[in-house]
N, C-alpha and C positions, 0 to 999 in steps of 0.2 A: 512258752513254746507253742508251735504253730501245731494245727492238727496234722496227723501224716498225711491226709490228702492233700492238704494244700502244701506240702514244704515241695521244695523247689532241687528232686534228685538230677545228680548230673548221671546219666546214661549214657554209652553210648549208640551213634546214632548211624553208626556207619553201614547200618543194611537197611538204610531209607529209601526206597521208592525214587530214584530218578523223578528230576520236575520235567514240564513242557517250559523249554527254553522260549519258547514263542508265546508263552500267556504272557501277561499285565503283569507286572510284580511291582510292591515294592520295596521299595532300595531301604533295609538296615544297617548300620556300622554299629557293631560290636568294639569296644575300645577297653581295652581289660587287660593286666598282664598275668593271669591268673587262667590257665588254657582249659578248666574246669568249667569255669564260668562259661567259654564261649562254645562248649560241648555241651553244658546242659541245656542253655541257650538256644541252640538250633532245635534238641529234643521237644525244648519244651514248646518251638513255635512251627515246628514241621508241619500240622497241617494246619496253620492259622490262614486264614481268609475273611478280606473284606470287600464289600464291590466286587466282587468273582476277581479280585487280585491277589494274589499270595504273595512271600515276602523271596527279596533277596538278599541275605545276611554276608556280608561284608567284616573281614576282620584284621583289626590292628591289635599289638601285641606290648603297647608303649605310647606315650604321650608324643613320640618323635615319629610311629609310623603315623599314629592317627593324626597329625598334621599333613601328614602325606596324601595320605588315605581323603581326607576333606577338599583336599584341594585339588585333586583328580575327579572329584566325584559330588558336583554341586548339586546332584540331584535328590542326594540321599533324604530322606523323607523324617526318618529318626534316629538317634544317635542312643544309645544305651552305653553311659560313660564311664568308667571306675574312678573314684575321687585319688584314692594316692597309687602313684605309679612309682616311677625313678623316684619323686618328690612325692611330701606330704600334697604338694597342691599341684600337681604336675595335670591333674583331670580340670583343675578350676584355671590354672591358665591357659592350658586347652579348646575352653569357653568363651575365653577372653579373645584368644587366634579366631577362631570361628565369627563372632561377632561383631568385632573388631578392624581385625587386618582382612581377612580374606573378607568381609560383607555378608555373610550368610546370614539371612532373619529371619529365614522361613520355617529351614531344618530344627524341628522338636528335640531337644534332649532331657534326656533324662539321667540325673545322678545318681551314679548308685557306689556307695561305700562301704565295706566291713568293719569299721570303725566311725559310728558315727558320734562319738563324743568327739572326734579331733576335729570334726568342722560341722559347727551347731547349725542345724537344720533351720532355723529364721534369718541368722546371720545369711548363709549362702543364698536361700529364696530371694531374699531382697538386695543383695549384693551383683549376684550373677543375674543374666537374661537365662533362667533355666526354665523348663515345665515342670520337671517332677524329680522329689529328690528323696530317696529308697536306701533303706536300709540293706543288705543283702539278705540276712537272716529275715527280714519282713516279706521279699520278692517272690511269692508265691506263686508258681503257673497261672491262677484265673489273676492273682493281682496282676503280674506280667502282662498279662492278655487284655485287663484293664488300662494299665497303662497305655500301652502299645495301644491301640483303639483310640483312646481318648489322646494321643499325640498325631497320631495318623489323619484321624477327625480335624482337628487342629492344622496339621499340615496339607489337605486338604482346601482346606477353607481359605486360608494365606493365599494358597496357590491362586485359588479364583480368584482372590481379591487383585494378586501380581498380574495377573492376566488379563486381570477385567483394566486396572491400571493402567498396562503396557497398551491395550486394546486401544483404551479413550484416547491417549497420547499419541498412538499412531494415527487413527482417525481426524483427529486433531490436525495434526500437523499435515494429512494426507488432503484434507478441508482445504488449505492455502496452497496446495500443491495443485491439487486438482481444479479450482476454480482461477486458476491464472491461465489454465490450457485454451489457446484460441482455435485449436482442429479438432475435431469430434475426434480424428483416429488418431490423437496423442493422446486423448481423455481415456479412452478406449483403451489403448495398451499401459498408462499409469492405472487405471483401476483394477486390471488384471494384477499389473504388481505391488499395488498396496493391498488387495487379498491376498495374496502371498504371504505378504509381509505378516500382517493381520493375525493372519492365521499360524505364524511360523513353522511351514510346512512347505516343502515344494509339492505343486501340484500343477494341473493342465488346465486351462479353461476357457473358454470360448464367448464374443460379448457379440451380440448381434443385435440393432439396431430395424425396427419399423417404422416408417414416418404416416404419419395420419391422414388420412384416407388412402394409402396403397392398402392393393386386396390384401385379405387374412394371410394370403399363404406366399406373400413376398416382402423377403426381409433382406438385409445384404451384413453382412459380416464386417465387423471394425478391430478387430483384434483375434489373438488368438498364441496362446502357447504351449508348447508340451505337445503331444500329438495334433492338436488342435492346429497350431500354427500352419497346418500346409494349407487350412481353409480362408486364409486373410485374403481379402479385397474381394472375395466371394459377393455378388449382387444377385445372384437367384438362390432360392433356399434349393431348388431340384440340386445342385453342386453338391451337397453335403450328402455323408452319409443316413438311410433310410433310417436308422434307427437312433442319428441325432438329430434328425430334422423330425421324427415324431417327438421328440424332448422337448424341444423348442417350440412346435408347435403346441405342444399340451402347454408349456409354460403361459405361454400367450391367449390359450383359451381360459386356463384356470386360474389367470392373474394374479396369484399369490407364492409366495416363496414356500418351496420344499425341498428336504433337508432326505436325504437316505443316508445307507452305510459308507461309502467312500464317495458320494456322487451330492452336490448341492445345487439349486437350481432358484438364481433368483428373480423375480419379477419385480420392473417399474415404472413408473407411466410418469411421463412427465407432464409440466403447468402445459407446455405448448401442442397438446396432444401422441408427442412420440411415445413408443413401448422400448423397452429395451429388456433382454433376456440374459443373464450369464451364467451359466454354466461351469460349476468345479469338479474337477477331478481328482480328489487327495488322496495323499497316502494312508493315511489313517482318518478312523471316524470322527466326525466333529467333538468336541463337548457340548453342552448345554449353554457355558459359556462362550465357546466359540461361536453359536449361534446367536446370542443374543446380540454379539461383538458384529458382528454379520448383518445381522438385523438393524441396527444401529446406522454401520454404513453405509448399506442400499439404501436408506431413506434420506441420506445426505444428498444421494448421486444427482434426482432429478433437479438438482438446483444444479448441480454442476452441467449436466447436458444443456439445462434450458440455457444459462451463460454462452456458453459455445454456440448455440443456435442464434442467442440474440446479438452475440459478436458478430456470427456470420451476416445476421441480416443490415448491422450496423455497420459494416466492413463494406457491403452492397451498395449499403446508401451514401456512402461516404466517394466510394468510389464512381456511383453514379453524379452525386454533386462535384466533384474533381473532373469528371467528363463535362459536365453541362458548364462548369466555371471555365476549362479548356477552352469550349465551344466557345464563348462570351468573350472570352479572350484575344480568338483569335477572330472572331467577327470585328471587336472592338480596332485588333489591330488592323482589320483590312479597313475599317473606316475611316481610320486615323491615314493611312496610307494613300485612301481615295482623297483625304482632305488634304493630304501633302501634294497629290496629282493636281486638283482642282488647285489649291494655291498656285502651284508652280505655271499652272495655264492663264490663271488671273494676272501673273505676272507678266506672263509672254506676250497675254492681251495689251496689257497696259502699256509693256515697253511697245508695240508695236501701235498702240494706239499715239505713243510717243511719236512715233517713228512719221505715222501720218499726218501727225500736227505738221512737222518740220518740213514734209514733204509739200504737201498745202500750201505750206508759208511760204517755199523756195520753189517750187515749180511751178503754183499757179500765180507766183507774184506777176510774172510777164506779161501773161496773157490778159490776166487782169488788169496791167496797166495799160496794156496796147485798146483794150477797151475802152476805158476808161478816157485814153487820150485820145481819140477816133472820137467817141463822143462828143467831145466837148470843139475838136475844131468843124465836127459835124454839123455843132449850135452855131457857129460862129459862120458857118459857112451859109446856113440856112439864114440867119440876121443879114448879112450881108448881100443875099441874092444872088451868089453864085451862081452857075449855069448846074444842070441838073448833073452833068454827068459827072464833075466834082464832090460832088453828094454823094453820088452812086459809088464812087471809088472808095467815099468813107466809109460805105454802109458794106460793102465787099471787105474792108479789111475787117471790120469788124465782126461779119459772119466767120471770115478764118480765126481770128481768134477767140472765137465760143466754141467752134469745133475744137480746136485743139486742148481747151481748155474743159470739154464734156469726154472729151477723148480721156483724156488725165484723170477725172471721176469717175469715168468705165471701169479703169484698169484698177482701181483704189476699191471699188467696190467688189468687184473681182476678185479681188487678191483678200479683203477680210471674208467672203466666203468661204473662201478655200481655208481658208482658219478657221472657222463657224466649230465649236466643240462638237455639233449633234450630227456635222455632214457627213453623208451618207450616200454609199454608189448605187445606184439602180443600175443594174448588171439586164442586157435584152440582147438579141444578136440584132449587129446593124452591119451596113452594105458599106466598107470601110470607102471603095473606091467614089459612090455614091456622094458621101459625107463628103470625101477631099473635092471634088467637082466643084458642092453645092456651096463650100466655101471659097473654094478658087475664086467661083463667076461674083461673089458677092465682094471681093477684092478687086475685083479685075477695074471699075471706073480707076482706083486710086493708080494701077499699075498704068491705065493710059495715059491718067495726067501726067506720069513721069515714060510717056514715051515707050516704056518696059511692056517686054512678051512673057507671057506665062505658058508654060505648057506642060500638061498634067497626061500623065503615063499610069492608068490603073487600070490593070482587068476586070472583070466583073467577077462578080460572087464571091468576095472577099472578105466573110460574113466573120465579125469580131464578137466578144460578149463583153459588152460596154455598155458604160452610160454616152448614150447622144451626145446630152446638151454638153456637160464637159468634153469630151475629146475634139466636139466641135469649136468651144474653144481654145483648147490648147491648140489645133492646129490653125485658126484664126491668129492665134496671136503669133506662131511662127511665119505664115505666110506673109500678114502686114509686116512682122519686121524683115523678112526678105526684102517687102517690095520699100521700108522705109529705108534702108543703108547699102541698096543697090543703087547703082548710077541713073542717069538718064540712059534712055536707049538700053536697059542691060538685060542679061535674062533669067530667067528664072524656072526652074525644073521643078517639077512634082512629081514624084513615082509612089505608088505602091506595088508590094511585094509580098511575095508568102514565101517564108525563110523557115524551115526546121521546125515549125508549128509557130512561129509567130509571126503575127500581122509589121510588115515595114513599112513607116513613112519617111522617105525623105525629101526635104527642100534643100535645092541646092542655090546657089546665086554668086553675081560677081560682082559682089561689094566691096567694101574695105577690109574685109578679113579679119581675123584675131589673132591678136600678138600671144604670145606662152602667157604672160599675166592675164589676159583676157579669158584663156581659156580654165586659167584657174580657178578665178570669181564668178564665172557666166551666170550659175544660176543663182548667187544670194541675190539677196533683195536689196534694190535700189541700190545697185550697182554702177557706177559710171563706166562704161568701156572708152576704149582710146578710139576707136570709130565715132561718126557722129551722124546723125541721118544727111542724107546726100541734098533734099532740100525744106531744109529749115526745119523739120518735123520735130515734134515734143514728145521727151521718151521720161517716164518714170523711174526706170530702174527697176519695174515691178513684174513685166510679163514675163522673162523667162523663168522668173521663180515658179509661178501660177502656174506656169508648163509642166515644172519638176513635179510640184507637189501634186497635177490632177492626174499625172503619169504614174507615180508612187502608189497611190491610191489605188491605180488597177494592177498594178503587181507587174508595171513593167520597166522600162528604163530609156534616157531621152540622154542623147550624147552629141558634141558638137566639134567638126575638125575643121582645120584648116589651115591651111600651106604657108600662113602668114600674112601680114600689112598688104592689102593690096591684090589678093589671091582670089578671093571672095571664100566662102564658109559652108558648108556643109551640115544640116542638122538631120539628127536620123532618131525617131521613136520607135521602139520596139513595145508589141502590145502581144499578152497572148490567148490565139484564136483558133478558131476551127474553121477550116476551108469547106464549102460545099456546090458544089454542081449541077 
């Protein structure tokens, strides 16, 4: 028999001292059908304290509440269990629920039975997941208080371990979460919420970012929640309030993580020189554990920032090489474009160098042979002794037909300049009326051999911005062809004009005229019209082209009318100039 101080009286306990509902406590289940037990029981642990916690006593009255009871209440710390209830084993399958079906491994229990021959104390110990298994009549207050102590210890200790457990797992898993983020302010708001998590606690907290060499006291904000949150996208720390912007600042002077009563504040420095500061604001105090679990993840972070910084810089580069590949691309394709230009001209050359062969071969065939045959009765005429002035006749046709035949070279050479790829207008103000004159008179012998008047109508100072030596041929070559497919005797008009700001040239004449098909073809090249020079003259096909293209080139336009077969023709250039006075 136990001493009387130590036996275990049920009292009761009903004029106990109200607790503080707001202390620490922790959580008991009494599980007993015997309401003795769980009155002496509160007595005997009413002012029990551990850790400045005291207890919360919990009561079931059967094997059927205390499954209730357990399953409502996963926090309970330790169970004080009666072995027979309804059933001899109704407390040991109870054990079995507990560890079992619902998963509880942490909560401490302890057996306690009035009969302990009906289930022998080594059997149970090794049977059951129990801690401690108590006679009733051995249950004395300081053993109770022993007990209780040394399961609470226990339960305790699990807990840190579950927590430290739960902690590395989240970490872990927060590891592959956090280093896949390519934007600072995704990384920024999942760090907030894997502290959370971490912590399992809702709290507020605030992540602010310094990049390396901005001044001390400029930082900008990447996150932010719970009160915190109205400061996101914040780039001046002046934004914040005075007495969290002195937090953040100390944080960043003092470089290291500190921890107070609801407020945690941590520091990081990353490989690429950034700081980063975060700020929590919990509900309740850390643990020791919570801190080290803290400790643990901020030292993960500056790998995850540097990732994101070196994405970003690898994002830059990527995107600048995408630019300069662009660039190379589309230089590559203007080159390709310029070498399809350039083919397509070596073609146009080619076919036109074609074009000159044929010409060559069929227009200078005649002249060439009138040469040729002039010569040779020329020798014959010379062997024989002819009289001089037979000579002379030969030596006369053979001068016309080398003109006409250097004539036909003019016009060939002419005409591949005006093809020439590099040509180029020398733009000067010239005296349009002057120009027409100085080519008229230089026409005029060929108009007297055919009998023909010319007469040229231009006022003065009729100052155009041209190239000379071109416009002086194009209208050379309109004038000779007036004076080549007008009659004998016919005449011939020159006028200039200033029209609506542009310089007018027209020649008129009363030649053979042009039929609708004539006027269709006029200006390609090496054209045959249905007119034909009026005596004997030798035409290419080539100058009215030469006309279009030198006229093109100064941005104006060359048009040709007339009445038809026999009417004679009309050519008019428009050129555009400036009159002056």
């Amino acid at each position: 028999m136990a001493e009387q101080d130590d036996v275990l009286h049920l009292i009761d306990d009903t004029g106990a001292a109200p607790e503080d509902s707001s202390a620490r406590k922790w959580k008991i289940a009494v599980i007993d059908d015997d309401a003795a037990v769980h009155e002496g029981t509160r007595f005997a642990l009413s002012d029990y304290s551990l850790n400045g916690a005291t207890l919360e006593i919990l009561s079931a009255y059967s094997a059927a509440e205390g499954r209730t009871l357990m399953r409502d209440n996963p926090d309970v710390a330790a169970v004080l269990l009666d072995v027979i209830m309804e059933t001899d084993v109704a407390g040991l399958e109870l054990v079995e629920y507990i560890r079992n079906e619902i998963k509880n491994e942490t909560v401490r229990i302890i057996l306690r039975t009035g009969q302990p021959g009906q289930a022998p104390e080594r059997r149970v110990i090794v049977q059951y997941d129990i801690n401690d298994y108590k006679a009733k009549t051995e249950l004395t207050a300081d053993k109770l208080f022993t007990s209780l102590t040394a399961a609470l210890r226990s339960y305790q200790q699990l807990e840190r371990m579950v927590q430290t457990r739960r902690g590395l797992e989240i970490i872990i898993d927060a590891a592959s979460t956090l280093y896949d983020f390519k934007s600072m302010q995704r990384l920024a708001e999942g760090v907030l919420t894997q502290l959370a998590s971490l912590l399992n606690v809702d709290c507020a907290g605030i992540l602010v970012l310094r990049d390396d060499g901005v001044a001390s006291s400029e930082f900008s904000v990447l996150a932010g929640s719970g009160c915190y949150s109205r400061f996101i996208g914040t780039t001046s720390s002046k934004a914040l309030d005075p007495d969290l912007r002195a937090m953040v600042e100390a944080a960043f002077q003092r470089r290291k993580n500190e921890f107070a009563d609801h407020r945690s504040v941590l520091y990081l420095r990353t490989g690429s020189g950034r700081e980063v500061v975060v700020l929590l604001q919990a509900e309740r105090q850390l643990s020791d554990t919570d801190r080290a679990l803290v400790e643990i993840f901020s030292s993960r972070l500056s790998i995850a920032f540097d990732n994101v910084i070196l994405y970003r810089q690898l994002h830059e580069a990527n995107t600048q090489l995408e630019d300069r590949v662009a660039q190379r691309t589309r230089a590559l394709m203007q080159a390709n474009r310029r070498l399809s230009a350039q083919w397509l001209r070596l073609q146009r050359a080619n076919g036109f160098k074609n074009e000159i062969l044929g010409t060559v071969a069929h227009d200078l065939k005649n002249p060439l042979g009138v040469i040729l045959g002039r010569t040779e009765m020329l020798t014959e005429l010379i062997g024989a002794g002819s009289p001089k002035e037979n000579v002379n006749a030969q030596v006369e046709h053979i001068r016309d037909a080398t003109k006409r035949l250097t004539s036909m070279v003019d016009h060939l050479i002419s005409d591949a300049m005006a093809d020439a790829f590099d040509i180029t207008i020398r733009r000067e103000p010239v005296d349009i009326a002057a120009l027409v004159t100085e080519v008229t008179d230089s026409n005029l012998p060929s108009a007297v051999n055919k009998q023909q008047a010319i007469t040229v109508s231009a006022p003065p100072n009729v100052v155009t911005m041209c190239d000379t030596d071109r416009i002086r041929e194009a209208i050379d070559n309109l004038v000779s062809n007036a004076i080549k497919y007008s009659p004998i005797g016919g005449r011939i008009l020159v006028t200039v004009t200033h029209e609506s700001g542009d310089t007018v040239i027209r020649i008129a004449d009363q030649g053979a005229g042009l039929s609708p098909e004539d006027l269709g073809r006029l200006f390609g090249r090496f054209q045959r019209l249905s007119a034909k020079p009026t005596a004997g003259e030798s035409s290419t096909g080539l100058g009215l082209s030469i006309v279009k293209r030198i006229i093109d080139m100064h941005g104006g336009h060359v048009t040709a009318e007339s009445a038809g077969p026999g009417q004679g023709s009309t050519f008019t250039v428009r050129l555009p100039a400036t009159e002056t006075t």
